[in-house]
C-alpha positions in Angstrom: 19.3 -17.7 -14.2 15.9 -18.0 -15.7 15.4 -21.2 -17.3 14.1 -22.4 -13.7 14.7 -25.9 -14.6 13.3 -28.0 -12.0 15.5 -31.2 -10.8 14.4 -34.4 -10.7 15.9 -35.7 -7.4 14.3 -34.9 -4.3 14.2 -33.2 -1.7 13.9 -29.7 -3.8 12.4 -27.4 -1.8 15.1 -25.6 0.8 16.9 -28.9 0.6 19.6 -30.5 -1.7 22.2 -33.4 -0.5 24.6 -31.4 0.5 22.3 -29.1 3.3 20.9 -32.4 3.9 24.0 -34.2 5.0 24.8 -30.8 6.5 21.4 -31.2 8.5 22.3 -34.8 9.6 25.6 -34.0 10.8 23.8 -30.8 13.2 21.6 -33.3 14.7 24.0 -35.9 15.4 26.4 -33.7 16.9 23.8 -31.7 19.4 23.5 -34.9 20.7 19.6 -35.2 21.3 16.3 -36.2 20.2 15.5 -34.6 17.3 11.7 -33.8 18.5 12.5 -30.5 20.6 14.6 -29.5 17.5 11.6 -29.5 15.2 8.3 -28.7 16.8 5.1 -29.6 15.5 3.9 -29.4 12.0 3.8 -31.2 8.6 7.1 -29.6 7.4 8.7 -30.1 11.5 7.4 -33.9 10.5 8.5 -34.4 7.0 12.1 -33.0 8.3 12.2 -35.3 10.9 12.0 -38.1 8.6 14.5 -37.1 6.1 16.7 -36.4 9.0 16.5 -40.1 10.8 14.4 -42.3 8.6 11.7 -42.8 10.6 8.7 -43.8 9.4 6.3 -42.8 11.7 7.3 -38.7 10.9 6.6 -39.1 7.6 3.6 -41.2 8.3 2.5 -38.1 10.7 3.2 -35.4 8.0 1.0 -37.0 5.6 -1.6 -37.7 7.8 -1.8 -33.4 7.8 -0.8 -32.7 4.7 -4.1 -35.5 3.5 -6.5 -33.3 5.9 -5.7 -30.0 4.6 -9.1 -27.5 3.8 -8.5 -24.6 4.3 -7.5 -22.1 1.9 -4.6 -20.1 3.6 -1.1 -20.3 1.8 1.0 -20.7 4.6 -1.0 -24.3 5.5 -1.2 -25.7 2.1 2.7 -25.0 0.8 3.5 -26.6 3.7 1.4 -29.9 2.1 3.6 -29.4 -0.9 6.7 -29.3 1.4 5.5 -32.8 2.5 4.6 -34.0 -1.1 8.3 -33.1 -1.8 10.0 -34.2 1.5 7.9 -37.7 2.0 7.7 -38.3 -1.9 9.1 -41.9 -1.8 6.9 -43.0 1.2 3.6 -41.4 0.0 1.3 -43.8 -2.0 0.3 -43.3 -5.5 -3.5 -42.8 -4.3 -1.9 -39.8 -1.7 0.4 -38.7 -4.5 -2.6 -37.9 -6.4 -4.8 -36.3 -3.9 -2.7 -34.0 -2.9 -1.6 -33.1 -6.2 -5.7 -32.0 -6.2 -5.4 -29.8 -3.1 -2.4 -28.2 -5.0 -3.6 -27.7 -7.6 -7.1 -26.3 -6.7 -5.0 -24.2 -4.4 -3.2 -22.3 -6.8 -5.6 -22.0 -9.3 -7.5 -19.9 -6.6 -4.9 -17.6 -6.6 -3.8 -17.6 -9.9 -6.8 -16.2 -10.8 -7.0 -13.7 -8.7 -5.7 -11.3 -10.7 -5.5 -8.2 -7.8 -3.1 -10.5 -6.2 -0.5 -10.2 -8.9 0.9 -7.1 -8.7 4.7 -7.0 -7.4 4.0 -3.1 -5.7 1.7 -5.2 -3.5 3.0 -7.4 -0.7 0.1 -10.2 -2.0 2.4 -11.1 -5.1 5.1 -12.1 -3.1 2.9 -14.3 -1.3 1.1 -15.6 -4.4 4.6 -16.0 -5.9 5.8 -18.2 -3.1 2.4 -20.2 -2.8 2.0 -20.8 -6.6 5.8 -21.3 -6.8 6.7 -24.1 -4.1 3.5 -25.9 -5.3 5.1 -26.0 -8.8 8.5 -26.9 -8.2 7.0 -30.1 -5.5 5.1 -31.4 -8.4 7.1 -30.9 -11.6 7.7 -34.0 -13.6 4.3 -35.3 -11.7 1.9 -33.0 -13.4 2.0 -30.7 -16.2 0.5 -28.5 -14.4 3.4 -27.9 -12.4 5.2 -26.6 -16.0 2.8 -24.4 -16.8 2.4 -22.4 -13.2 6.1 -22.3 -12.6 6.0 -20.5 -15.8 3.1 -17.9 -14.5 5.4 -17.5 -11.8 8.8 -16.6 -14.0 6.8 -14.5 -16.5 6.0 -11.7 -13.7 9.5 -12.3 -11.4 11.5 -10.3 -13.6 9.3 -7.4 -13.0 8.9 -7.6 -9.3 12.5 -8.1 -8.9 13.3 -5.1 -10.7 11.0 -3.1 -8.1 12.8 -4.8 -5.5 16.0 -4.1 -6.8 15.4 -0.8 -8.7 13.4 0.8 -6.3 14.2 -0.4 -2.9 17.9 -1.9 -3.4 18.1 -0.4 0.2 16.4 -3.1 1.9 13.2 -1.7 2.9 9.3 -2.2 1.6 7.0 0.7 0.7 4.3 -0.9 3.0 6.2 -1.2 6.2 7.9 -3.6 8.6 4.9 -6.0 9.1 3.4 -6.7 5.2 7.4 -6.7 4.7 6.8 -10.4 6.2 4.5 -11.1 3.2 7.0 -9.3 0.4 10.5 -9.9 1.1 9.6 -12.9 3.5 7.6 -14.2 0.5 10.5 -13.9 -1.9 13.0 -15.1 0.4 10.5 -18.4 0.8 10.4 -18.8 -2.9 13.9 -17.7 -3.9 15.9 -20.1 -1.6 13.3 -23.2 -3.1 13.9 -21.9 -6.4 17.6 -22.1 -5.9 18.0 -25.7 -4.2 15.3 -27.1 -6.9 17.2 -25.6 -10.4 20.7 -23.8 -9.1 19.3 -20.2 -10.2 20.1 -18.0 -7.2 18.2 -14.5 -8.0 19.2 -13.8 -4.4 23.1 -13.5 -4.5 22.8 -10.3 -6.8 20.2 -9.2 -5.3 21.0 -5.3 -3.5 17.3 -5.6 -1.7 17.7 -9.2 -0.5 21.4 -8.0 0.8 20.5 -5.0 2.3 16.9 -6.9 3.6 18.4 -7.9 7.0 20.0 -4.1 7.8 16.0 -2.8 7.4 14.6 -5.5 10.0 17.5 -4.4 12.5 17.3 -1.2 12.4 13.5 -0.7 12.4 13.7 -2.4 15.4 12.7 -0.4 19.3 15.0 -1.4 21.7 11.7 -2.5 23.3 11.2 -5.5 20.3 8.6 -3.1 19.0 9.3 -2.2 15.3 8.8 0.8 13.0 5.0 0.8 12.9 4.7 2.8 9.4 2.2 1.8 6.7 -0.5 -0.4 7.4 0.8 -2.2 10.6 -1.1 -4.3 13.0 1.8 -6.4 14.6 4.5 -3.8 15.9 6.7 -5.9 16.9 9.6 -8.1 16.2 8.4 -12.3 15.7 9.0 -15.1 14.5 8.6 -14.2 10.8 11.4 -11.4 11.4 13.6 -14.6 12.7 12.9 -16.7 10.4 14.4 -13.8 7.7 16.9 -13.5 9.5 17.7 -17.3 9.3 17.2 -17.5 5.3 19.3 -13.9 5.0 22.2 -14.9 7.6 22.7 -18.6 5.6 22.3 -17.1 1.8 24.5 -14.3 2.3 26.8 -15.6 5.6 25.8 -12.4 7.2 27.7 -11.7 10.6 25.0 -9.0 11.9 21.8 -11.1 11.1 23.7 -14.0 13.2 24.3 -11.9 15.9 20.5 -10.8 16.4 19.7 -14.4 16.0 22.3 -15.1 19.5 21.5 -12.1 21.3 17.8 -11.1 20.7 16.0 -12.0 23.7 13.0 -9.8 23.1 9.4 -11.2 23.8 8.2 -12.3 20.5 11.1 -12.7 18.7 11.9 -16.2 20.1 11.7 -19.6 18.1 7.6 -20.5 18.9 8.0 -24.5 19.0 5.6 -25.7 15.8 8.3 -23.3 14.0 11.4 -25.0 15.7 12.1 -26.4 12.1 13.0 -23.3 10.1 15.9 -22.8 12.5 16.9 -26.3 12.5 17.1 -25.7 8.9 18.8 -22.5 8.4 20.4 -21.7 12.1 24.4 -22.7 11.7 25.6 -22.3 14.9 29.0 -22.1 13.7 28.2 -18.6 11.4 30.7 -15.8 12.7 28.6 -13.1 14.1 29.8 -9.3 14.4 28.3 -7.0 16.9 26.0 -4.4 15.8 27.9 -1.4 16.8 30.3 -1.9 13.7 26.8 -0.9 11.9 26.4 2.7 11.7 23.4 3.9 14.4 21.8 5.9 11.7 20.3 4.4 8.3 18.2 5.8 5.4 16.4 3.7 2.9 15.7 5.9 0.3 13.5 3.9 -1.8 10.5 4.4 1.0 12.2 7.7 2.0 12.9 6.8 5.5 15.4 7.3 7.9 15.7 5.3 10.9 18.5 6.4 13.7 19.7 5.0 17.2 21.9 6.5 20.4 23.3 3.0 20.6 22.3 -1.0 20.1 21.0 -3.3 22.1 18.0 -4.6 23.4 15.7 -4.2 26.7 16.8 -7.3 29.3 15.0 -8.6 32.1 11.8 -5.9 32.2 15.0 -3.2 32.5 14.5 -0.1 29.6 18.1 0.9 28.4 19.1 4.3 27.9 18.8 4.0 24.1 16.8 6.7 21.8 15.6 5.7 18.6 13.8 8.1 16.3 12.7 7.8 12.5 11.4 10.4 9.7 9.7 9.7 6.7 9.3 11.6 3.7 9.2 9.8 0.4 6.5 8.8 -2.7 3.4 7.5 -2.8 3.6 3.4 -4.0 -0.8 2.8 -3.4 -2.7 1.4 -0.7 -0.3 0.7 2.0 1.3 4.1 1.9 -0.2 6.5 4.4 -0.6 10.1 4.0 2.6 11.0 6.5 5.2 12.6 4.5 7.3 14.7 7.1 6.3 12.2 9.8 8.7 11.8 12.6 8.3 9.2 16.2 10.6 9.4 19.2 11.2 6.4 21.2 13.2 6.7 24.6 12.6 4.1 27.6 8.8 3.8 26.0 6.7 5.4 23.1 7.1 9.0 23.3 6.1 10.2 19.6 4.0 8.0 18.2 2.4 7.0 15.0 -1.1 6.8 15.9 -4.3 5.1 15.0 -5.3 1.3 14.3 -5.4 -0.8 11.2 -8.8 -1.5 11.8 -9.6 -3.9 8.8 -12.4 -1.9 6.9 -11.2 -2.7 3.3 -14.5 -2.3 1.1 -15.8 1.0 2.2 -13.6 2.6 -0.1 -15.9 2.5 -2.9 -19.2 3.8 -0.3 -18.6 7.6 0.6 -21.8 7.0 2.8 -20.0 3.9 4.2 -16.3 5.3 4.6 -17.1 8.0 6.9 -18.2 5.8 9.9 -14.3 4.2 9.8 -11.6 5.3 11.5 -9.1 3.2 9.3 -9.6 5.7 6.3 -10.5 9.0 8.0 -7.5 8.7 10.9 -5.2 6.2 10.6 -3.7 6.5 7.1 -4.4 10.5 7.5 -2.2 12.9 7.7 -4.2 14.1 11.1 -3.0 10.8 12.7 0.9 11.6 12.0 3.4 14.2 13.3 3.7 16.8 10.3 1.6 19.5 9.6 -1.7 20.0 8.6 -3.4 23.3 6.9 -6.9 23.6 6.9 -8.8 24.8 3.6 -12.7 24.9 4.3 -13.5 24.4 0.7 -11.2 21.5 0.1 -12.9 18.3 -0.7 -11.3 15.0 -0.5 -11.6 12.0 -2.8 -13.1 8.9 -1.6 -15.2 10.8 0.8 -13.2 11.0 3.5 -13.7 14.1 6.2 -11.5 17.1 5.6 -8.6 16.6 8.0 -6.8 20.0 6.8 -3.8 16.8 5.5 -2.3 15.6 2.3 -4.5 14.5 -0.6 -6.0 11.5 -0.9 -4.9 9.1 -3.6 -6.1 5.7 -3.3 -8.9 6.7 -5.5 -8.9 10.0 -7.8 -11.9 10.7 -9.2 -13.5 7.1 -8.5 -10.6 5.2 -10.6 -8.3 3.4 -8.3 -4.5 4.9 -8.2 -1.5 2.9 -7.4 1.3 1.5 -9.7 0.5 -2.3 -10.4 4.0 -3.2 -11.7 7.7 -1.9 -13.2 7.0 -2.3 -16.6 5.5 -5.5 -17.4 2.7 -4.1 -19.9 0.1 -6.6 -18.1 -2.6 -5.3 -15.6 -4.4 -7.0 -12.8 -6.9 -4.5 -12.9 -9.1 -2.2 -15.5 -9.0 0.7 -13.1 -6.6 3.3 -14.4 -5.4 1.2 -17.0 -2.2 2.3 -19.0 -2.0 4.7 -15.5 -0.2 2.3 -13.4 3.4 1.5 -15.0 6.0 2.7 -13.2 8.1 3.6 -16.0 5.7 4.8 -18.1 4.3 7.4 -15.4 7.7 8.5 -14.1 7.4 11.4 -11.3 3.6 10.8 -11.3 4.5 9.4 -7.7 6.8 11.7 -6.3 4.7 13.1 -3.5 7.9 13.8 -1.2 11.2 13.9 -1.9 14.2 13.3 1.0 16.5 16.3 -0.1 19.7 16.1 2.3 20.6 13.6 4.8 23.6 12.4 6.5 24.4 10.3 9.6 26.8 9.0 12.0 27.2 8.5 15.6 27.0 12.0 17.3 23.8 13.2 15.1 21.5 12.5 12.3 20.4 15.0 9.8 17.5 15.1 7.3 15.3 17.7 5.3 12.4 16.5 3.4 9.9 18.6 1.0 6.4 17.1 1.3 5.0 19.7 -0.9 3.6 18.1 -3.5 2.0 15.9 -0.9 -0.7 18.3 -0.6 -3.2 20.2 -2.5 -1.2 22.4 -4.9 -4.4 25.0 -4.2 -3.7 25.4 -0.9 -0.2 24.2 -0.2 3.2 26.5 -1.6 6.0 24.8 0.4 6.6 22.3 3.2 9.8 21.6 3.6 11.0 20.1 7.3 14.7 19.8 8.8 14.8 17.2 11.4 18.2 16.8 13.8 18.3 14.2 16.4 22.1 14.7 18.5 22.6 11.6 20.7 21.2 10.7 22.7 18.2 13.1 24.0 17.9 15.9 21.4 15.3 16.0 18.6 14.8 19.5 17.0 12.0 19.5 14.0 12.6 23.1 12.1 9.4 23.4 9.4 9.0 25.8 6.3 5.5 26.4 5.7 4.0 28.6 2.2 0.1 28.2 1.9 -1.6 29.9 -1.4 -4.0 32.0 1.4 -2.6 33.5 4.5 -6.2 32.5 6.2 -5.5 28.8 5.7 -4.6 27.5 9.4 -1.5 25.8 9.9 -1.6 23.1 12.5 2.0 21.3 13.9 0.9 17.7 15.2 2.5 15.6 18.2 0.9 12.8 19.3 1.4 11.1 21.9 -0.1 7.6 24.3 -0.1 9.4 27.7 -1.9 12.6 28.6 0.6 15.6 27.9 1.0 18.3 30.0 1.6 21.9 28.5 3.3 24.7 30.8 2.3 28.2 30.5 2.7 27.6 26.5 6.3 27.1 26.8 6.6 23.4 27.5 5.3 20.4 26.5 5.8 17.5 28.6 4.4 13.6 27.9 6.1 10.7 29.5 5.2 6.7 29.1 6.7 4.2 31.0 10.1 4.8 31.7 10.2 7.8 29.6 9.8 11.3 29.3 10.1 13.8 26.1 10.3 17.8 27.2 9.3 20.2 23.9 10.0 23.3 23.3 7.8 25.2 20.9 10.1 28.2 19.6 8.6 29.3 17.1 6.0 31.0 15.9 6.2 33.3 18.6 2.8 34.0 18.7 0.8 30.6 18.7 -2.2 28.8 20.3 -1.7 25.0 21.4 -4.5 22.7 22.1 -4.3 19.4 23.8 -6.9 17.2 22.5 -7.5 13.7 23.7 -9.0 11.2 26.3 -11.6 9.3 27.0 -14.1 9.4 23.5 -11.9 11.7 22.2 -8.7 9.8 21.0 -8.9 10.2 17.4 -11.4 13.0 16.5 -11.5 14.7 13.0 -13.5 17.9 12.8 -16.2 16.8 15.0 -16.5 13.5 14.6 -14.9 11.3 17.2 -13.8 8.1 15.8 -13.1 4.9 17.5 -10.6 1.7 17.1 -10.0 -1.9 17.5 -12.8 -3.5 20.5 -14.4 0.3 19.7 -14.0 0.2 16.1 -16.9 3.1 14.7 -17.1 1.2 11.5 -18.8 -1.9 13.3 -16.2 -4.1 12.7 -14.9 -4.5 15.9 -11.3 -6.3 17.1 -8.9 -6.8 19.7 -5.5 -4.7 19.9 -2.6 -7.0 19.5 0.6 -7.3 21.3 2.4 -4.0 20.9 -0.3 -2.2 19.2 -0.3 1.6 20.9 -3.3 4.0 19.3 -2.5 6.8 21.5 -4.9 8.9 23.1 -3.9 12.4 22.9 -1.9 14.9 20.7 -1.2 18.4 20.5 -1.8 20.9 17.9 0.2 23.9 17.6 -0.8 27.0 15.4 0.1 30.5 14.6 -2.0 33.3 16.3 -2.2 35.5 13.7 -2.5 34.9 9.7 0.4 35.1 6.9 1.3 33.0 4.0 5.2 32.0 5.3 5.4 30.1 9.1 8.2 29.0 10.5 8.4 26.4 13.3 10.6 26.1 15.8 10.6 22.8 18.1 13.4 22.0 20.4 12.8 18.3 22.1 14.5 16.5 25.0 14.3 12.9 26.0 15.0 12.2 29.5 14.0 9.9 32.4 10.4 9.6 33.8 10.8 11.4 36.7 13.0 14.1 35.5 12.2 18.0 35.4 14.7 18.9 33.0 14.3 21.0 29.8 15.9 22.5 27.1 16.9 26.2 27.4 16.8 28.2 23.9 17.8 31.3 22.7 16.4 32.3 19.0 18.0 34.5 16.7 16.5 36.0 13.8 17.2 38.0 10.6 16.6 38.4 6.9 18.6 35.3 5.8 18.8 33.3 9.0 16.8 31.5 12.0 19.5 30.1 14.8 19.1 28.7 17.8 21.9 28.6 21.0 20.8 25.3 22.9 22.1 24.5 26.3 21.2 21.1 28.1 21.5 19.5 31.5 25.0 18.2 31.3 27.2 21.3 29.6 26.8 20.3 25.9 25.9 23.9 24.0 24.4 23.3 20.6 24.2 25.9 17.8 21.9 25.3 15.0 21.1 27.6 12.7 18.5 26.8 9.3 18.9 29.3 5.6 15.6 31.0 5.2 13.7 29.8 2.3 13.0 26.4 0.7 17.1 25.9 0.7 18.1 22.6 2.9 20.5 24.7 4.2 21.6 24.0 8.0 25.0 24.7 10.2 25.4 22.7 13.3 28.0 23.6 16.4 28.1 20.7 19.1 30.4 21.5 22.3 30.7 19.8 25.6 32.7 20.6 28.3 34.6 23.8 26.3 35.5 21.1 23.0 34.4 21.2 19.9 32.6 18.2 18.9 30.9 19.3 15.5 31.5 22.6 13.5 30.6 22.9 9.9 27.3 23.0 7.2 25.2 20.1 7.0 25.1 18.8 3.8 22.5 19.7 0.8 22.5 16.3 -0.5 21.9 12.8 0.3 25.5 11.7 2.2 25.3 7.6 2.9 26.6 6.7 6.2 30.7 5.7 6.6 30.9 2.1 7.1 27.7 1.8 5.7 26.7 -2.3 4.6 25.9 -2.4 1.5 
């Protein structure tokens, strides 16, 4: 499986006779032109031609390929797609200078040595640029030999972190730089197996499970899971054309089905890209509907877990009635990982609780504390101040990097001026000097662990999950954080929080942000709607608090009293426009305990309803020495019962009725439970 010996025949890359012929036949019998089918590109060209034997594709794909300059991966592999694809028409003279734009090409990022690291989206990237290039010239160049060999000496490590660490699916640096990682690998690992026969795919848990994380991180809405460093929310055609390579390597019923049936906005086939589903779309796959997948989902590699009333998607401008909600509590993998641990975000009819912020692009001001304080990309958006956990406030806390002192978890991008992040599993090379011998996986086992998912379980009346984020923070100011979150479908979302600070005058601050102004009722109700939707909270608990609304115009993302700006009003200078999907938010609110003491409690009861609804929760507390319960009616005669353990326990019981039946009556589990029917 890793000899990686490189054919001679051609087509290699994404092609053999068989899916060739296969091709051939799918063209023939749609019965048209094959120009709509293919769009407009080198590789839509080069297709073309293989396809019908006409010339004047090829002719046109070469013509491209020949002009290439620029730099940027994505153009050039798609030259050596045409070097490979058009090999018999292309002259010796064209051969060779393309073989110079290859070449030149990868040696660029060969030598970039920050780009080969596999806990980085980049190498996946690299991988796939350096990789195609290879296999399209081998027995051409001995070139090719060598860099295909660059390539296989670092796979073995980055496929044991996708395998070892996230065999769930997911990547530690979110749905969009996802595109690069396991859309990178997919790219390379589907040419790898039509040039040489070795498959690293078919075994693969993360490439298996990699569909299940693009579905459910999906919004109803087409928006996706906007954790990490994210500035394209939303489902496109890079999630498609995923879908495409997953639903043909693995015959996948559910990845077929989203390829029918989502109609969202971006999602659909843009035409220079018409190719990749000419290439990997067979019509004839079996699909199975979603709602044989369970609703909820963790992927405990990232320590998130995503969960759903129902499936389906918005049609026609029309919101459904579907809630989706997600909570995050996990370790720390380097630079894409914010500071959110205990994060959650509520989505019903529109964006309720959001992750807030911008991924303004101010990458270099790391290393300037003078520079770094003017951007809101470091001091908000990957802070903890920009998330909904908790934040306590120590005066004399100083954080690394330079970054203000938003009262959140510690900053670990740099420690002491040397860079921290792991560079690899445990391939004893490093890109960087920086914290050498530091960033091994293995060899600094639990030097990540920042949070820690302790019990979950899911299924299709509610989703449970307690996470301990204590080690997240400042171990001089932070004892214990540990959060219960409970989401029962479809419109209840109760967030319970244990928090121990080292000083009963450190402030505790609960965060919910949100895009729309909120309103707050005589301290008893907190209301914020967007579009179609509407979330009611509850605070419960303390008893005794102070809430602030903070927000508006010039005030959207203020820390301390700076007020920072984003995108076309980016404080650093470097100014940009939002993209489709991107929400900043505008306002949140902060809720803290009147009066001092080392051990808070939090109490917040949430319902999701309609716009135009008035309707809230009504809650009755309980308390006593070993217990905090909480009798919950709602709107349409469902009584819940919750009741949490005192203490850093994950200890929970849950009572659902409706209309006098019993729906749920037990404990919760202490544990991690995977979901019944779960896909593996």
């Amino acid at each position: 499986m890793w000899k990686w010996r490189v054919r001679e025949s051609r087509p290699r890359i994404w092609l053999d006779e068989a899916r060739l012929a296969w091709l051939r036949r799918k063209v023939k019998d749609s019965g048209q032109d094959i120009a709509p089918l293919i769009g407009i590109s080198a590789a839509a060209q080069s297709l073309a031609w293989l396809i019908t034997g006409e010339e004047k594709y090829a002719k046109a794909a070469i013509s491209e390929a020949l002009a290439v300059k620029s730099s940027t991966g994505w153009i050039y592999t798609m030259s050596a797609v045409c070097y490979d694809w058009c090999y018999e028409l292309l002259s010796a003279s064209e051969k060779k200078r393309i073989r110079e734009i290859l070449i030149r090409e990868c040696l660029k990022r060969m030598l970039n040595r920050q780009g080969w690291y596999p806990f980085r989206h980049n190498f996946y990237s690299y991988a796939y640029d350096v990789g195609t290039c290879a296999i399209a010239l081998s027995g051409d160049d001995p070139f090719a030999d060598y860099a295909l060999s660059f390539v296989r000496s670092r796979y073995r490590d980055a496929m044991r972190v996708l395998d070892e660490l996230f065999p769930d699916g997911e990547w530690s640096e979110g749905c969009d730089l996802n595109r690069s990682a396991t859309g990178g690998a997919l790219r390379f690992l589907w040419a790898l197996k039509t040039a040489t026969g070795d498959d690293l795919m078919a075994h693969s848990p993360h490439m298996r499970n990699a569909a299940q994380y693009i579905i459910a991180c999906a919004k109803p809405n087409g928006l996706v899971y906007p954790g990490g460093d994210n500035d394209f929310p939303h489902l496109g055609d890079r999630d498609r054309e995923m879908l495409l390579m997953l639903a043909a390597e693995f015959d996948d019923p559910y990845a077929q089905y989203c390829l029918n049936h989502c109609d969202v906005e971006m999602f659909k086939t843009k035409r220079p890209h018409a190719w990749k589903d000419l290439l990997w779309y067979d019509p004839a796959r079996g699909e199975k509907p979603l709602e044989d997948i369970p609703r909820s989902r963790i992927f405990r590699g990232h320590g998130l877990v995503v969960a759903r009333s129902a499936w389906g998607w918005n049609e026609n401008g029309k919101s459904l009635p579907i809630s989706w909600v997600t909570f995050r509590c996990g370790k720390y993998y380097g630079r894409g990982t914010h500071y959110d641990n205990n994060h959650f975000e509520i989505y019903y009819k529109g964006e309720l609780a959001i992750d807030s912020g911008r991924e303004d692009d101010d990458w270099g001001m790391e290393r300037s504390p003078k520079d770094i304080q003017k951007s809101q990309f470091f001091n908000y958006y990957r802070r903890s101040i920009a998330h909904n956990t908790i934040l306590v406030h120590d005066g004399s806390e100083v954080m690394d990097m330079g970054v203000v002192n938003d009262g959140g978890q510690k900053e670990l991008f740099y420690v002491n001026g040397v860079r921290n992040e792991p560079e690899h599993y445990n391939l004893g090379e490093y890109c960087l000097d920086e914290g050498r011998d530091c960033n091994d996986w293995v060899k600094t086992a639990g030097r990540w662990n920042t949070g820690e998912m302790l019990a979950y379980t899911g299924n299709n009346l509610f989703t449970y999950a307690c996470g301990n984020a204590t080690k997240s923070y400042s171990a001089t100011k932070m004892e214990s954080f540990i959060r219960h979150i409970l989401f029962i479908h479809p419109d209840l979302f109760v967030v319970f929080d244990r928090v121990v600070t080292k000083d009963p005058s450190m402030r505790k601050t609960w965060l919910l942000h949100t895009v729309s102004e909120p309103r707050i009722r005589a301290g008893r109700l907190i209301q914020a709607a967007y579009e179609a939707g509407r979330l009611a909270c509850v605070p419960v608990l303390p008893e005794k608090r102070e809430i602030r609304r903070i927000g508006g115009a010039g005030k959207e993302f203020v820390v301390g009293d700076i007020h920072y700006g984003c995108g076309p009003k980016a404080s650093s200078g470097r100014k940009s426009r939002l993209n489709f999907g991107e929400l900043p938010g505008a306002w949140r609110v902060e809720i803290s305990p009147s009066l001092p003491a080392e051990e808070d409690y939090f109490l917040n009861v949430m319902l999701l309803t309609d716009k135009d609804s008035k309707a809230a929760p009504e809650i009755t507390c309980e308390r006593n020495s070993e217990r905090i319960s909480a009798a919950i009616a709602l709107p349409y005669q469902r009584q819940v019962r919750i009741s949490f353990a005192r203490g850093a326990r994950p200890q929970a019981n849950l009572v659902i009725e409706e209309h006098a039946s019993t729906l749920f009556n037990g404990d919760l589990p202490s544990n991690v439970v995977l979901e019944k029917g779960r896909i593996q």
